[in-house]
N, C-alpha and C positions, 0 to 999 in steps of 0.2 A: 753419834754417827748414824744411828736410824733414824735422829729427826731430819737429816740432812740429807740421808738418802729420802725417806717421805717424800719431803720438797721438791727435791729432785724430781724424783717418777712422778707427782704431781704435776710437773709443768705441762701447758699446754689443756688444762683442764677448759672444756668449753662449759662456762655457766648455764649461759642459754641453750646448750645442750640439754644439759643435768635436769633445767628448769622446767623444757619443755616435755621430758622424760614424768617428773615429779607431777607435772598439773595430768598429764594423760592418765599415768597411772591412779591417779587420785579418784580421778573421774571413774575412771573402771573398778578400779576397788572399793571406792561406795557403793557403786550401783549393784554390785557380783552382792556385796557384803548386807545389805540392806534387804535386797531380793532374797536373800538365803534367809537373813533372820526372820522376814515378813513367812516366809514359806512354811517355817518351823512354830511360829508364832499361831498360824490360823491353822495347822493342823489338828485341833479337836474338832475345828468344824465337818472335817471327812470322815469323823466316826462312825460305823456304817448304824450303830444303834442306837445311838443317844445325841451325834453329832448333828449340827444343821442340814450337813448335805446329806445324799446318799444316793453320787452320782452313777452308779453303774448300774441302778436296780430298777425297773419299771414294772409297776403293777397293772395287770389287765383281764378285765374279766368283758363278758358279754350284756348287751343292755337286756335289759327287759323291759319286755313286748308283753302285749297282749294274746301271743301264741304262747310265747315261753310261760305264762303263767297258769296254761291249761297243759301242756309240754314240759317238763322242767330240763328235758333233754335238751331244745333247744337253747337254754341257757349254761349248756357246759360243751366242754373242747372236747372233740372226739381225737384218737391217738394221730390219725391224722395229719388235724387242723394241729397237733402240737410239734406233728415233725415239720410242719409247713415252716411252723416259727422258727426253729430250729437251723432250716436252712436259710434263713435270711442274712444279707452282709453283716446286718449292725449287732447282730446276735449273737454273744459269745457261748450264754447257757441259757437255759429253761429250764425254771424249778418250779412244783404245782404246790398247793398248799393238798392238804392232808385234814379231812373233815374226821369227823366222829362218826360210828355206824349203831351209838346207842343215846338214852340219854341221859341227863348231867345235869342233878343240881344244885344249889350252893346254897348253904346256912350257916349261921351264928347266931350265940345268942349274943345280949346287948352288955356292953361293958359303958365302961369310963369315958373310954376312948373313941368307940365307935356305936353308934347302934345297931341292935340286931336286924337283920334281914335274912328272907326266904327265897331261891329266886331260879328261875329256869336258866342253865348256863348253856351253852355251846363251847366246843372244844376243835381247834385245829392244830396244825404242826406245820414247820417248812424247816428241811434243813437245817441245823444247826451252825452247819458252816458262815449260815446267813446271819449269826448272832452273835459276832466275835467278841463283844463287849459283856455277853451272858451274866461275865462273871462263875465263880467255883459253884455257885448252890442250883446253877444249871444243868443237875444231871439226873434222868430217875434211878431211883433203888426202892428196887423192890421189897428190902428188905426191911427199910425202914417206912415202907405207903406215905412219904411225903409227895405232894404232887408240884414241884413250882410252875410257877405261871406267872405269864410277860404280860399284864395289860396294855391298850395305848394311854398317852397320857391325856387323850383326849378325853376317854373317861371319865378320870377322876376331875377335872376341870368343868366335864358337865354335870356331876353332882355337888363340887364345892361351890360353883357360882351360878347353878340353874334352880337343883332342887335341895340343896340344902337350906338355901336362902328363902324357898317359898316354902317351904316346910317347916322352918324355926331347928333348922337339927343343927350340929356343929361341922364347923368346915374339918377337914381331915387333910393333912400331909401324906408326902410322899415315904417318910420314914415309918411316921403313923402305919400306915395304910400294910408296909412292910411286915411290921411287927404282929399283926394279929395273924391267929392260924384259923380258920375255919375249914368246917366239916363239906367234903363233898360227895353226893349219893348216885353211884354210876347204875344205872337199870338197862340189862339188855339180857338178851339170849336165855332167859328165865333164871338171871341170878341179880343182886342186888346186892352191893359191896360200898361199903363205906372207909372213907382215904383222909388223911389231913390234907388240906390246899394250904398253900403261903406265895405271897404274890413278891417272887423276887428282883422285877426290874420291873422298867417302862420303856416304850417305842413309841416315835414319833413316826415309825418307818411305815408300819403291818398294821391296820386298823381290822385288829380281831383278836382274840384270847387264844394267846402262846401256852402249848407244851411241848415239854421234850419231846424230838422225833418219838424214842426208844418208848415211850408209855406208850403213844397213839398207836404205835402198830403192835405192842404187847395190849392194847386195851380193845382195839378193835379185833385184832386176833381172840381176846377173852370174851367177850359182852358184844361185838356186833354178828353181823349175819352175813351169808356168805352173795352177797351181791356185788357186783360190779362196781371198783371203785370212779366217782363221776366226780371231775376235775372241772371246779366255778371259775376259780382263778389263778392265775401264773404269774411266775414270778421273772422277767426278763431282764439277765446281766449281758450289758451292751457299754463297751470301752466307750465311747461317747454318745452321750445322749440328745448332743444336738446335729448328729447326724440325719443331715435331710432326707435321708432313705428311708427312717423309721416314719416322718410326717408320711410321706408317699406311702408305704405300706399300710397305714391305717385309714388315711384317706379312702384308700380301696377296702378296705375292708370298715364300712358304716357300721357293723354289728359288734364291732368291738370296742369298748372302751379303756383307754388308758387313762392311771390315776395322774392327771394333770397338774398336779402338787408337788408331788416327787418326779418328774419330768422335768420341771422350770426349775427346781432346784437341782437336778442331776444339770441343765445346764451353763444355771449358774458357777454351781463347780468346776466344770470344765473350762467353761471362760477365765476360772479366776487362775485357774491350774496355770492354763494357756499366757494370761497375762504374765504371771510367775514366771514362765520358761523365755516370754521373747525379753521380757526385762535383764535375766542370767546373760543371752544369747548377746543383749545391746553392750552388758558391761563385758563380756569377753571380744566383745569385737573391739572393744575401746584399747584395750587392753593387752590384744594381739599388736597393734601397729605401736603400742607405748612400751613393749617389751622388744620389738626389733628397735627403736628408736634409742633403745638403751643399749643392746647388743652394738648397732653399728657408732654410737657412742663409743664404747670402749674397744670398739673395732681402732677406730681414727684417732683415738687417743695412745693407744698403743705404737700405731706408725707413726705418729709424729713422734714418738717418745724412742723410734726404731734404734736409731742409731748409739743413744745415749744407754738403752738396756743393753745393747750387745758388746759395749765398751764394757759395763759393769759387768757381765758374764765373762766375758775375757779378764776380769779383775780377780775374778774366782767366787763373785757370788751365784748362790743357787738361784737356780730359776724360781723355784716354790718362792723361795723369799720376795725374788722380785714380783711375784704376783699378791702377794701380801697386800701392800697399801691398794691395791685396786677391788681388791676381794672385800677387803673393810671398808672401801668406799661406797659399793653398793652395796653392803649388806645394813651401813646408819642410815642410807637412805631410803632403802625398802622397808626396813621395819619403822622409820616416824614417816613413811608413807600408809604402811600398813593401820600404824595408832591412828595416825589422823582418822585413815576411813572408816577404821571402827567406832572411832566419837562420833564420825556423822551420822553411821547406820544404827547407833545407839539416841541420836536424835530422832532422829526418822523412826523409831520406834517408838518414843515418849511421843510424836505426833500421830501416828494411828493406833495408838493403844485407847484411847477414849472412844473409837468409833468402835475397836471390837468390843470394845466392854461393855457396850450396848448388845453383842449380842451372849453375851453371858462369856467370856476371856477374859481371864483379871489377871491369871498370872504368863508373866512373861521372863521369867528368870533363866528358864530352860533354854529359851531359844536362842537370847543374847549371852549364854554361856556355851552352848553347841556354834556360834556365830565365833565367840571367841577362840575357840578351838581350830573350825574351819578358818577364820581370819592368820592364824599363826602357820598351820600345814601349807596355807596359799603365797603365804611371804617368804617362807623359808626355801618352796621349791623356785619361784623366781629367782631366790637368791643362788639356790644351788645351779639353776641354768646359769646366772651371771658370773659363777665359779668356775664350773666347767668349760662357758666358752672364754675367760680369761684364761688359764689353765694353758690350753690349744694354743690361743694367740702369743704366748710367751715362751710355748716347746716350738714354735716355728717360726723364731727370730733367730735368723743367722748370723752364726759369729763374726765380725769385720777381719778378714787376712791380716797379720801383722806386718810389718816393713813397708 
């Protein structure tokens, strides 16, 4: 009796309805599915510390002149010229770096590992907020005098392939480089205090030697002097960075320079963001007209089917029942519509995984299992809209008068 009722409430099925339901939604659930994996996929490159981008941040300091070098005033921001920045459109924050007020310098002896050196350091600070990849061994304690510290990785690239090589010494890693502790000797305010150093990360971001806020202003509060702190350069968080108000405001302003590195990459990232969101926006528009196309589908399948449901309710079947076979009609073909698009955005990733892996992205397991998750919550609520509005259509089919 229920294959026969099936059949029944079946009749009147438009294929080429169904078909043209199938190909649109296809279309939209690749593009939505693919877009999402791609987006999840190249997300190490927006790591603000170790990723390729680091599109919200622009660094800028002032050129130096031939006044500023008799001057050194004129080469720093007066409080000012920092609230000037502050109010500008493209400007979200302003963060200054944090120099040292003594000085600092760096020894070892020579191991296995590394050879020994002696050597004049410099010390700054910015926010730590600005260092979300730090990692745990990012913090001072005073109680134990370790000191970590962020080099750029520019550094060690100019001693493993500049002067290591014309020197005859050995190349050094990253891990390497980790591992050893060396001595460093702070001199200021007539006292002279020796500390462990260990060099915890690397930045592609900050082209200068990272510590914790917390030491610099416990170190300068200890060992510097009571001068006026003089602010070389800032740190500018701006939601896009290819906002053409920022070119405009530096244009006017000739005495400032911006780190032009991390600019073309802040927006590169933004373009790629940007491409991300109108690809989502194309597969949801496909996707809108393929999901009424389905709705008024089983709008018109239902009326044609009007007269024969209302017979069968007057026979004393329940309505839920009767919405049954239409409920499992779309629900086999949303989900081998859903499979499909997810083998194709699982293609579509086996084709740009070779390009990211050029930029150092090898693994992608995360994204096409976060892809799989989101592909299933997105099939199920289509389905539940094609529930609900079946549902409706079948509580307001009126019974036929008897006699």
């Amino acid at each position: 009796m229920n294959r026969m009722l099936q059949r029944l409430l079946r009749k009147n099925i438009s294929i080429l309805q169904l078909s043209g339901y199938a190909l649109a939604a296809l279309t939209g659930m690749s593009i939505i599915f693919a877009a999402f994996c791609f987006s999840k996929d190249v997300q190490p490159l927006f790591q603000p510390a170790t990723g390729l981008f680091n599109p919200e941040y622009l660094v800028i300091n002032k050129k130096i002149s031939l006044l500023s070098s008799f001057n050194s005033d004129l080469a720093t921001f007066s409080q000012a010229e920092i609230e000037t920045l502050r109010k500008q459109s493209f400007v979200r924050s302003v963060y200054s770096f944090t120099p040292t007020k003594f000085q600092v310098k760096g020894y070892t002896n020579s191991s296995s590992q590394i050879p020994g050196f002696s050597t004049e350091l410099f010390f700054e600070s910015v926010p730590d907020r600005l260092l979300v990849n730090a990692g745990s061994d990012w913090r001072w304690d005073p109680n134990t005098e370790l000191i970590p510290i962020i080099i750029p990785r520019d550094y060690l690239n100019l001693y493993n392939f500049g002067f290591a090589g014309s020197q005859g010494l050995p190349q050094i890693s990253e891990g390497v480089v980790q591992q050893v502790m060396f001595r460093i000797l702070i001199i200021g305010n007539g006292q002279r205090r020796s500390f462990n150093g260990q060099i915890v990360g690397f930045t592609d971001f900050l082209n200068t030697i990272l510590v914790p806020e917390a030491f610099m202003q416990w170190a300068n509060k200890e060992f510097g002097d009571d001068s006026p702190d003089k602010v070389s350069r800032l740190i500018i968080e701006t939601e896009n960075p290819a906002d053409p108000a920022i070119a405009e405001f530096f244009a006017e302003k000739q005495n400032y320079e911006v780190n032009d590195n991390k600019g073309e990459q802040g927006k590169l990232s933004y373009f790629l963001r940007l491409l991300i969101t109108i690809v989502l926006i194309v597969g949801a528009l496909i996707m809108l007209p393929a999901i009424g196309l389905m709705l008024l589908s089983i709008n018109l399948l239902i009326y044609k089917n009007q007269k024969t449901l209302g017979n069968l309710i007057l026979l004393g079947y329940r309505r839920n029942k009767l919405a049954l076979p239409y409920c499992l009609l779309t629900f086999l073909l949303n989900v081998a519509v859903g499979a499909i698009s997810l083998f194709l955005a699982g293609y579509a990733q086996s084709l740009y995984a070779p390009l990211l892996a050029t930029l150092g992205i090898t693994a992608f397991d995360s994204g096409l299992a976060t892809t799989q998750f989101f592909a299933t919550v997105f099939v199920l609520l289509i389905t539940a809209l094609n529930v609900v509005w079946i549902h409706i259509k079948i509580r307001n089919i009126k019974i036929p008068q008897r006699g």
